[in-house]
C-alpha positions as CSV (number, residue, x, y, z in Angstrom):
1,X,65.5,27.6,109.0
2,X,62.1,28.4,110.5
3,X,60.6,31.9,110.2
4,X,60.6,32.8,113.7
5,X,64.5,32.4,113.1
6,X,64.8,34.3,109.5
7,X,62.7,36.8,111.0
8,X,64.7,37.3,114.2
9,X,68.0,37.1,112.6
10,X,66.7,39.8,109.7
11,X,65.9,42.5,112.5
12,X,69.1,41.6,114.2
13,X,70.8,42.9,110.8
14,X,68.8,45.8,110.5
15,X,70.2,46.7,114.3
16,X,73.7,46.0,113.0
17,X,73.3,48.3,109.9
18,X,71.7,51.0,112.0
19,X,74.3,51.2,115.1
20,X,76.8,51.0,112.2
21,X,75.3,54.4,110.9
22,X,75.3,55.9,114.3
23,X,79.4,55.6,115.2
24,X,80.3,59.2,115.5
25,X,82.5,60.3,113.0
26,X,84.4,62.5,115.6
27,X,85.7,59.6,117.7
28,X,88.7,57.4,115.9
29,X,87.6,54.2,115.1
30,X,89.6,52.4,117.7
31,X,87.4,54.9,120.4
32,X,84.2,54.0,118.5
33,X,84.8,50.3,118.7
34,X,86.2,50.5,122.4
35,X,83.1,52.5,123.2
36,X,80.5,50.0,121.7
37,X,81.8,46.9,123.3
38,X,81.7,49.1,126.5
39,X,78.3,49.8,125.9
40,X,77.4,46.2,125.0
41,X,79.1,45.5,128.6
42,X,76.6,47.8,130.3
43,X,73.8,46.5,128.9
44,X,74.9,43.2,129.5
45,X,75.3,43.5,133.5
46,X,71.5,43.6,134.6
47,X,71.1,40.5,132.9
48,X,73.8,38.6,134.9
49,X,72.2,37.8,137.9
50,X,69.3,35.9,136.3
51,X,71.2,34.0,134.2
52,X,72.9,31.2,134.4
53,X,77.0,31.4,135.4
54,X,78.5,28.8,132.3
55,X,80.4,26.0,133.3
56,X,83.4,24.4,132.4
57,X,84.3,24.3,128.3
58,X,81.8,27.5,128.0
59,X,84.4,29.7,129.8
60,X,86.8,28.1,127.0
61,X,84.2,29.2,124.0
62,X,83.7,32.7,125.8
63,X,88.0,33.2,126.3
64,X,88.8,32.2,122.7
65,X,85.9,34.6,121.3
66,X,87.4,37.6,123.2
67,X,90.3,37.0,121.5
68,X,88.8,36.8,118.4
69,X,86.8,39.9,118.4
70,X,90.0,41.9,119.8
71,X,91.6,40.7,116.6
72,X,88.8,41.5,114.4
73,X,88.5,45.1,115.9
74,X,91.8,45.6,115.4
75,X,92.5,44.5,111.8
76,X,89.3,46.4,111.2
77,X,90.7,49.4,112.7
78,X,93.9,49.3,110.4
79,X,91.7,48.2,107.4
80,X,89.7,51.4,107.7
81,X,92.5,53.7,108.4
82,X,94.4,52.4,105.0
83,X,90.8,51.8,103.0
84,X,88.0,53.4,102.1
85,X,85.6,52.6,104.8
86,X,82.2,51.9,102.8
87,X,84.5,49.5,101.0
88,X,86.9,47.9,104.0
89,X,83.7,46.8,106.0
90,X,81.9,45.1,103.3
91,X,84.9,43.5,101.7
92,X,85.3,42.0,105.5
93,X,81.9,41.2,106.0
94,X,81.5,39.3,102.7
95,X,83.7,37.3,102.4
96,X,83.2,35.8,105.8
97,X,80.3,33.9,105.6
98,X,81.6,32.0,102.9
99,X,84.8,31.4,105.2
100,X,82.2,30.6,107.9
101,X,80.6,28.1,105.7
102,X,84.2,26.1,105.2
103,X,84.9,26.2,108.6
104,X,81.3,24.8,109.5
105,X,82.0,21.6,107.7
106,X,85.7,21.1,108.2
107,X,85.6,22.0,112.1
108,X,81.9,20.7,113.1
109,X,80.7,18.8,110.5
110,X,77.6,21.0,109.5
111,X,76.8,20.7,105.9
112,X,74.4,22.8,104.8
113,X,71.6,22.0,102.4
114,X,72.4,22.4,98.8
115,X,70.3,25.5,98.4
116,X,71.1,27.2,101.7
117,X,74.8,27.3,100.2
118,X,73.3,28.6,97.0
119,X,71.8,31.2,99.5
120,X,75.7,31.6,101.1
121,X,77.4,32.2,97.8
122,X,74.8,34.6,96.3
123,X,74.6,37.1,99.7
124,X,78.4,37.1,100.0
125,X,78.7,38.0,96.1
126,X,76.2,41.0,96.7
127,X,78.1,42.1,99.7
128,X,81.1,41.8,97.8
129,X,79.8,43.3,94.7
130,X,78.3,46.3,97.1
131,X,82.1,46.6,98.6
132,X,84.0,46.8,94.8
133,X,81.4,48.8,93.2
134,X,78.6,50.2,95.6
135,X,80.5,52.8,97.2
136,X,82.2,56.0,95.5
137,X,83.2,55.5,91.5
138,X,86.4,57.3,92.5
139,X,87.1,55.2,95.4
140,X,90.3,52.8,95.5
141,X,91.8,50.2,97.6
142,X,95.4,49.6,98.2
143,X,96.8,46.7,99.1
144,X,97.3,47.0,102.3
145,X,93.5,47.5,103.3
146,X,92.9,44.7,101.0
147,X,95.1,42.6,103.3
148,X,93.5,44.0,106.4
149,X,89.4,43.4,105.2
150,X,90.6,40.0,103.9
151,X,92.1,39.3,107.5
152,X,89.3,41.1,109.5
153,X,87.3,38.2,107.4
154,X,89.2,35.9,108.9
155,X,88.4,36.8,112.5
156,X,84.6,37.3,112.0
157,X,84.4,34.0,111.2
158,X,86.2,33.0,113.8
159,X,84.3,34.3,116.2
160,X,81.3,33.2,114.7
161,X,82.0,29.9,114.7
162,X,82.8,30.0,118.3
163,X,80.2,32.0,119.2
164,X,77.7,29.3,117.9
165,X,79.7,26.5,119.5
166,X,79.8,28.3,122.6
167,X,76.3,29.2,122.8
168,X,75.3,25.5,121.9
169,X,77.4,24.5,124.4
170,X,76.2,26.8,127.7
171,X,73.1,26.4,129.8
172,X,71.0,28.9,126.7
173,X,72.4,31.1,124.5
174,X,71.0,34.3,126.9
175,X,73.5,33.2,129.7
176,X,76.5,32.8,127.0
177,X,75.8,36.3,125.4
178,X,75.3,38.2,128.3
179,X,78.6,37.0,130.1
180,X,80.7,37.2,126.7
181,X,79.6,40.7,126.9
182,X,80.6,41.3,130.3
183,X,84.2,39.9,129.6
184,X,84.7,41.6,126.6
185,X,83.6,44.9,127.6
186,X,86.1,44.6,130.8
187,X,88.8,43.2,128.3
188,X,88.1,46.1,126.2
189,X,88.5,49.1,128.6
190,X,92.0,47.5,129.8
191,X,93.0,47.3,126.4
192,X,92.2,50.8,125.5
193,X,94.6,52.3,128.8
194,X,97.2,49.8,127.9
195,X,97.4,51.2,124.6
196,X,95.8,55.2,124.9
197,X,96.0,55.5,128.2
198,X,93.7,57.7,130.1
199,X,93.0,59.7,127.4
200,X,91.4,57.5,125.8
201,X,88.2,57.6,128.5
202,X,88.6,61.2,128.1
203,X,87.7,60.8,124.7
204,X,84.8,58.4,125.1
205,X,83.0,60.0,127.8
206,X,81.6,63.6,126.2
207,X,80.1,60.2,123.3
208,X,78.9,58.0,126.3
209,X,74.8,58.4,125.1
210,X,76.1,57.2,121.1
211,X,78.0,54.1,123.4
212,X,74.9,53.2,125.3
213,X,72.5,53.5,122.2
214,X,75.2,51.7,119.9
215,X,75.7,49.0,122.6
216,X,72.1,48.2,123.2
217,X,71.8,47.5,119.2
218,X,75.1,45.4,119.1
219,X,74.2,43.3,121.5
220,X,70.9,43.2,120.4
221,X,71.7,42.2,117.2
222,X,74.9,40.1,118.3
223,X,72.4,38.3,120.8
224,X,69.6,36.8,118.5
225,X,72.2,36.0,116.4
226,X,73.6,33.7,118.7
227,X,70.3,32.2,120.0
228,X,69.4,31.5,116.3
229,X,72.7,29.6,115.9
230,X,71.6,27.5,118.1
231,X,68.4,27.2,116.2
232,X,69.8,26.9,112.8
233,X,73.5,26.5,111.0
234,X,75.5,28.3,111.8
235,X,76.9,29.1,108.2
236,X,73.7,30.3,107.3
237,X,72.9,32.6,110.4
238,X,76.0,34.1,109.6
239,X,75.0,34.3,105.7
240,X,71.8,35.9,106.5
241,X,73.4,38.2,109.0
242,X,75.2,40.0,106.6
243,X,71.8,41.4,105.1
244,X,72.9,44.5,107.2
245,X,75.0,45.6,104.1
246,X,71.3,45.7,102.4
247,X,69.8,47.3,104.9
248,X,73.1,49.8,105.0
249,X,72.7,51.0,101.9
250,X,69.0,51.7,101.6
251,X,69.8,53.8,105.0
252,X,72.6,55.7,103.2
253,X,69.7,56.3,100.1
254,X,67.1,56.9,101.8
255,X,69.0,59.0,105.0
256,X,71.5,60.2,103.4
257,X,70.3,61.0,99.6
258,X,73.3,59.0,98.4
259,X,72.8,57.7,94.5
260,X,71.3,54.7,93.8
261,X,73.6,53.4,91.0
262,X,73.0,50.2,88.8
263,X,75.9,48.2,90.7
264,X,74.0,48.7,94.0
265,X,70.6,48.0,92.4
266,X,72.7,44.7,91.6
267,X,74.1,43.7,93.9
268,X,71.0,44.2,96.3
269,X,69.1,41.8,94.2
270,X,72.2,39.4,94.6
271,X,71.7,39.4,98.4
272,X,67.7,39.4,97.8
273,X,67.6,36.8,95.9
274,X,70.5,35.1,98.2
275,X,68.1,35.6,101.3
276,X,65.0,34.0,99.5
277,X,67.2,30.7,98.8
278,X,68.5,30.6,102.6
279,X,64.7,31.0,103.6
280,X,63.8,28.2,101.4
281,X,66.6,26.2,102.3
């Protein structure tokens, strides 16, 4: 991975950590979510008439990941409202690189260098170790939420595989990413008045300036990632992505005042020391 890449793709998880931080606690989750992708959607449309309209199996690679992320937000949504959410999101997000990794080989014959997977295994035990004992002493998952982070998982990498594939496969990653947005933002908003009907846009509209900040980071951050899977593999993008659990906490200590307790301080040099080998590798 050159550094242009590690560089790009570390600043794309500081943007994920920091829209993370800035969903408003007042909107459900399944508003916040809706609202982001809407957002991402908006940003998205200026760029549409100067790039390029994809062609043929890219509209295939854009349909599937739509599906995907519909089925990531939603298992997400349930995993949070049976989990405890500094917990659900980082036992989703760390365990999918590794499933990312699996997938890479089996499904595209990417295999990594020895060390980058070194670098794979040690960020997604840091995340994991932030998800089991980085967050509250006192709190507890049930099964259930277990089930839903573990299936969230499932559909991030998913989505990151096609996402890759699909960027790989359009004119440049810029014209895949901004029409994925596009479609996803549309698909979202018709989902949301299937489901919540009008009320739901009645909810998201007083929190439209959090949707257009939030979406500008997301896709963003969603965006380089993308253009450096094209750059790099994929597993390891993906790896390296996940940093914004890192950069999550040091937000939460240094924003927030929350403790810094000797399992974070762990499992932070876990991911460091997981980053350093994915540089090197």
């Amino acid at each position: 991975m050159s550094l242009l890449v590690f560089l790009a793709v570390l600043a794309a998880a500081l943007a994920h950590a920091v829209w993370n931080a800035m969903i408003k606690v007042r909107l459900d989750r399944f508003a916040s979510l809706t609202l982001m992708s809407i957002g991402m959607g908006v940003f998205a449309l200026p760029f549409l008439a100067y790039v390029e309209v994809p062609q043929g199996i890219t509209w295939l690679w854009i349909a599937a990941s739509v599906a995907f992320h519909t089925g990531y937000r939603w298992f997400l949504v349930k995993a949070y409202e049976t989990g405890d959410l500094a917990q659900s999101y980082p036992l989703a997000r760390g365990t999918a690189p590794l499933l990312t990794t699996v997938g890479g080989i089996a499904l595209l014959a990417e295999f990594p260098a020895p060390l980058t997977v070194g670098g794979i295994v040690l960020l997604s035990l840091g995340t994991l170790l932030m998800s089991f004992r980085g967050g509250s002493p006192t709190a507890a998952f049930s099964r259930r939420a277990v089930a839903y982070a573990l299936v969230t998982s499932i559909f991030v990498a998913s989505y990151t595989l096609t996402d890759g594939t699909g960027a790989r496969s359009a004119a440049t990653a810029s014209s895949y990413a901004a029409w994925l947005f596009a479609f996803d933002a549309a698909w979202c908003l018709l989902l949301g008045l299937l489901l919540r009907g009008r009320a739901v846009v009645t909810v998201m509209i007083p929190e439209w300036r959090t949707g257009v900040v939030t979406g500008v980071l997301a896709a963003g951050s969603y965006w380089i990632a993308m253009w450096a899977m094209t750059q790099a593999p994929i597993a390891a993008v993906a790896a390296l992505r996940e940093t914004s659990i890192l950069f999550a906490m040091l937000i939460s200590v240094a924003v927030l005042r929350e403790a810094v307790t000797p399992w974070r301080v762990a499992a932070a040099l876990f991911i460091v020391v997981g980053v350093v080998a994915l540089r090197l590798g």
